[in-house]
N, C-alpha and C positions, 0 to 999 in steps of 0.2 A: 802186305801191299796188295792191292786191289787187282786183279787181272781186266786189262781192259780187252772190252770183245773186238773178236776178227771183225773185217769187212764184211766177208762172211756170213758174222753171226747177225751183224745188223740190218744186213739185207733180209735172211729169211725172218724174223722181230718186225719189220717193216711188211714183208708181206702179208705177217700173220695177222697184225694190226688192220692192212686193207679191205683181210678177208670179214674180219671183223665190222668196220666200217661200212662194209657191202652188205653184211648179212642186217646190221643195223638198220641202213638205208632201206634194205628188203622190206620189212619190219614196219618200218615207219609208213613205206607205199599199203602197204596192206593194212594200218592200222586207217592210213587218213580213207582207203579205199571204202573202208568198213564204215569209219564215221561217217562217210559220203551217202552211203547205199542206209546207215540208221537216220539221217535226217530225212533223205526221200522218203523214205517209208512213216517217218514221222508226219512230215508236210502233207502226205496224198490220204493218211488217215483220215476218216470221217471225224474221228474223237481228238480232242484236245487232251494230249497228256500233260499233267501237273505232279510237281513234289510240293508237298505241302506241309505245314508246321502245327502245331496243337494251340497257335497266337491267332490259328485262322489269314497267317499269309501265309503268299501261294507262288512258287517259282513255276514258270510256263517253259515247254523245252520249243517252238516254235511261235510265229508270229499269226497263226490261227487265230488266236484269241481278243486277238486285236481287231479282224474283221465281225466275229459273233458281236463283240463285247464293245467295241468301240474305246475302248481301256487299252493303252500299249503297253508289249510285256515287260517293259523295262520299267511300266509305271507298279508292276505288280511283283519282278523280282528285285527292286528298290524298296519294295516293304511299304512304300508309301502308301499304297493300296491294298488293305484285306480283302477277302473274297466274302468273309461277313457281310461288310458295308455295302455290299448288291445283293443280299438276299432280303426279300420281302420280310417285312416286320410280321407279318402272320402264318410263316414259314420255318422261320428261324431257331424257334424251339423245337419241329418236330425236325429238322436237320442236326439241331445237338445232339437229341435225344438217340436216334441213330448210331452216332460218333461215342454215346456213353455205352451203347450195346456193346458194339464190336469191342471195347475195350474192355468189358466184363467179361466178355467170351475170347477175346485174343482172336478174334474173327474178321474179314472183312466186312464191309458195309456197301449197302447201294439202296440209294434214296431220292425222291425225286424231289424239288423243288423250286419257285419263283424269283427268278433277279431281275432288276430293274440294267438294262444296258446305256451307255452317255446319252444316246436322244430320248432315254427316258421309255422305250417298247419293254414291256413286260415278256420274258422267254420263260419257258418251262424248260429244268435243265435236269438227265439224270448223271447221278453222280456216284461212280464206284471205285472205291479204295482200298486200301491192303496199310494197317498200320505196320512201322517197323519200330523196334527199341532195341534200346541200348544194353549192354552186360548186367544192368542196375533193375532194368525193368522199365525203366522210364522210356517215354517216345520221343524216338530221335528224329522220322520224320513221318511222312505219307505218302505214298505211290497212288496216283491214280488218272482216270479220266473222267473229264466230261461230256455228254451228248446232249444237242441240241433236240431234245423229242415236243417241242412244240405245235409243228406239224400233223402229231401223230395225236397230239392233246385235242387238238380242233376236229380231228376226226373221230376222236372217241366222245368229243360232247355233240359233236354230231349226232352221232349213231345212239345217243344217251336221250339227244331231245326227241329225235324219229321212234327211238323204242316208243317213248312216253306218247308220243302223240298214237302211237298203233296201240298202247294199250286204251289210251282215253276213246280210240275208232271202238275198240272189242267190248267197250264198256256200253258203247251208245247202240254197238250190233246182237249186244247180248238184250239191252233194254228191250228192241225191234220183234225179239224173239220171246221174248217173257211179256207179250202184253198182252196174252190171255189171263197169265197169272195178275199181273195190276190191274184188270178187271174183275178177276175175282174178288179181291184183294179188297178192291174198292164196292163193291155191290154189295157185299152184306152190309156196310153201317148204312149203306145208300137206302138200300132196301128196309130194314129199322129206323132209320129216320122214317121214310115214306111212310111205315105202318101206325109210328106212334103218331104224326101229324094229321093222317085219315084219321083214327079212336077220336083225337081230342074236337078234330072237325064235327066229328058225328055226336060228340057230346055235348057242343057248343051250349045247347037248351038246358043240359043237366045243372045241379046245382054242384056235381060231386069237383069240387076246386081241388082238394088233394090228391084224385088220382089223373084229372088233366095235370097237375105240376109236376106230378112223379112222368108221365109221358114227356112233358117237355123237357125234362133233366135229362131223361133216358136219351132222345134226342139228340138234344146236347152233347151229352159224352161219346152219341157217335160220330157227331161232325168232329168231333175234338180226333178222335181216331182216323175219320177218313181224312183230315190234314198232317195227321204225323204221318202216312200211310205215304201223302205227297211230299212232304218236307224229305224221309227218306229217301222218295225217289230223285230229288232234286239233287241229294246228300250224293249221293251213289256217281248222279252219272256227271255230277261238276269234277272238274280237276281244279284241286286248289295246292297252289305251293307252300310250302312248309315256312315259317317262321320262328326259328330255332333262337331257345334262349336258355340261360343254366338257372337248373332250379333244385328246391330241394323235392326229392320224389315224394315223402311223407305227405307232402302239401299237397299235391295232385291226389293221392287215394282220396285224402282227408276233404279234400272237394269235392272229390266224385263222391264219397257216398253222403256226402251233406244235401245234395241235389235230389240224390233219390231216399232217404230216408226213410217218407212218406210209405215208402213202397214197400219196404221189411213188414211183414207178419211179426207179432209178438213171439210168438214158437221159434222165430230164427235167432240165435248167436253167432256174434262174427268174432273172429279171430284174428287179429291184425299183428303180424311181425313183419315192421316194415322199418329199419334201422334209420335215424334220425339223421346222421350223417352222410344216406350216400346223396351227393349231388351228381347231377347229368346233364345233358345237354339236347333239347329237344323241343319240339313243338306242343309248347303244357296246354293248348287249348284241344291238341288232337289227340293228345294220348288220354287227357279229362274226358274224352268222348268215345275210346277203346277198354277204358276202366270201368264207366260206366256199362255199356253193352257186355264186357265181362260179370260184374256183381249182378244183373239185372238177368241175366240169362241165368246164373247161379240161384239165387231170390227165386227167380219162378219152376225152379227145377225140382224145390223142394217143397212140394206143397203138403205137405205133413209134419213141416218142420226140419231143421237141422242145423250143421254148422258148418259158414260161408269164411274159409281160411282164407287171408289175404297175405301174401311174404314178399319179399323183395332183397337179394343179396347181388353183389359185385364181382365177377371173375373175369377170366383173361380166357381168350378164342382164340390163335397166330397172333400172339404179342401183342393183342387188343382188348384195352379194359372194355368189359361188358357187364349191363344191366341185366338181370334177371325179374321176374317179376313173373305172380302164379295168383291165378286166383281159381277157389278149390268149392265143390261146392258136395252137398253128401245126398242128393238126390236121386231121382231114379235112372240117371245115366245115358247112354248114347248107344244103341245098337250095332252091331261091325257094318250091317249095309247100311245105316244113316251116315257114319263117322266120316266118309270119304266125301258126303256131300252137303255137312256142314257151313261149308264157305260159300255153297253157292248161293247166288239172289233167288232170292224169295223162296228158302229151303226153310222148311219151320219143323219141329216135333212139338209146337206148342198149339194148345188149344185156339179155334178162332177168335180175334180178339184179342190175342194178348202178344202178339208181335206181328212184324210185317216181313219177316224173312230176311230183312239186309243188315241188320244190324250186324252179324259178323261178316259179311263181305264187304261192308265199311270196314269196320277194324282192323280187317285181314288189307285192306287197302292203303291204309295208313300206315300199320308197322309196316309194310314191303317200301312205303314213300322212305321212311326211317332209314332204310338198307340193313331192317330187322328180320325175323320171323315170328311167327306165335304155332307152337303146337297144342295139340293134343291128347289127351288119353282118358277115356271113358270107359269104366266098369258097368256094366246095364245092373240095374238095382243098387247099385252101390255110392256111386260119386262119379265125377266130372272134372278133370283139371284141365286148364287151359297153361301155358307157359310161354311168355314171351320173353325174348332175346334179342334186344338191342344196343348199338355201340353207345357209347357214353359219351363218346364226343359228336361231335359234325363234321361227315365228311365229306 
């Protein structure tokens, strides 16, 4: 039979019990205390934090997201709303593409890009996360935040169109300064014109017809020179915006040296490895015109002959596919005091006549439009390689 407890024992059972209750109570002030003091600090953040799911919905732990987004949280912890369905259609793939990194790498991620908000304003959002999974490997969910750097977007295409316009000033100030040299530049065919149209004047009486028409050809071929002399200059100091389209690269060489064909010596072979498959993404009317000023400055480098290697392969730069593309030429080469002033306008190692200097500070103007580079390296007596490096996509 059961012993039933003193008054006694129920009394102190009872107190133990309330000390318990208290210390619970305690407990509880301190935990709601706590959750109190993590919403404030949630709400006063600049950042929207999100859990989110690998379905692309997205739990919001504050009503933040309601004011950026115009979307309320409950429309978006209801699942009714994915966080997809506001990111820009042209955006959307390099936002995946991200999300597939960190999950090869068991890394977080941070990535910027375009959602459309309810009255339809476009934001620029950065967005950094931390995947979590489950015992199995699988992703149980996403931790992270979002910022609104919109703001900071309008001030860097700012500071992006002012760069562009102080380069397009340094291009018109550098012209101001170089127009001794465009006089020069221009006087010699000026000058040969003047002399062959004097002879033929003075021969007017004569019967000799073939060597007045050889004078006037002569002529001829230098007005043709002092207009590419201006086309160049015209080339140089316009800024024109790029019009980006995917092509295949082979098509681009294979036009450029169609254009200039005429212009190969028989003594020259070329050597073209240039893979049929890589596509890119670029302005094929100005890179046809950096291909060309490369093979052409190659072409004339070799005047005894040699071989003009063309190549083209694919690699990656910080996780960015990248063009490569070389054109090689086995001529007499580039000095170390010329090689540093290769780029500039109106810099020539080539006889009068046979360029006007801007051809590679055009080219060098276009890849940098690209957000490329082109180097070089030049053996004197030996060869000349040029090498450019640009992204494959548009960015």
């Amino acid at each position: 039979m059961t012993k039933k407890p003193t008054f006694k024992e129920l009394e102190q059972k009872i107190k133990k019990l309330e000390k318990k209750v208290e210390m619970f109570s305690e407990t509880d002030k301190v935990l709601a205390e706590s959750e109190m003091k993590c919403r404030l600090l949630l709400t006063n953040l600049p950042s929207i934090v999100y859990r989110g799911f690998k379905d692309w919905s997205v739990e919001f732990t504050d009503n933040k997201v309601e004011a950026l987004m115009g979307y309320s949280r409950e429309e978006f912890n209801s699942k009714k709303l994915k966080w997809s369905d506001l990111i820009l259609k042209e955006d959307i793939e390099s936002a995946r593409a991200s999300f597939i990194r960190a999950l090869k790498t068991h890394d977080s991620y941070a990535r910027e890009y375009r959602v459309k908000t309810r009255e339809g304003e476009t934001l620029w959002i950065q967005d950094r996360g931390q995947i979590a999974y489950d015992k199995k490997g699988d992703v149980k969910y996403i931790t992270g935040t979002f910022f609104d750097v919109s703001d900071q977007r309008k001030v860097e295409e700012a500071l992006k169109k002012r760069s562009e316009q102080l380069i397009q000033a340094r291009k018109l100030a550098s012209l101001g300064i170089l127009t001794s040299g465009v006089a020069h530049e221009l006087n010699n065919p000026l000058n040969n014109i003047s002399t062959s149209i004097q002879i033929v004047l003075e021969e007017l009486e004569e019967d000799n017809i073939e060597f007045k028409r050889n004078k006037l050809l002569e002529a001829e071929k230098q007005v043709e020179r002092a207009r590419d002399i201006v086309k160049a200059l015209l080339e140089f100091s316009r800024y024109k915006s790029l019009s980006f389209k995917r092509v295949q690269f082979i098509n681009l060489v294979e036009k450029a040296i169609s254009f200039i064909k005429r212009e190969f010596p028989p003594e020259i072979r070329i050597h073209m490895n240039v893979p049929e498959d890589i596509e890119v993404n670029l302005d094929p009317q100005r890179i046809i015109q950096v291909l060309i000023n490369l093979i052409l400055n190659g072409v004339q480098a070799m005047t005894g002959g040699g071989v003009l290697t063309i190549k083209a392969w694919e690699g990656m730069e910080d996780d960015a596919k990248m063009l490569y593309f070389q054109v090689q030429d086995t001529g007499y080469g580039i000095s170390k005091q010329d090689i540093d002033k290769i780029f500039d306008p109106f810099f020539t190692t080539k006889d009068v006549g046979r360029g006007s200097g801007l051809g590679l500070s055009i080219s060098h103007s276009i890849i940098e439009q690209h957000k490329g580079r082109i180097d070089i390296e030049s053996i004197p007596g030996e060869k000349t390689k040029f090498t450019v490096i640009l992204p494959s996509k548009e960015h």
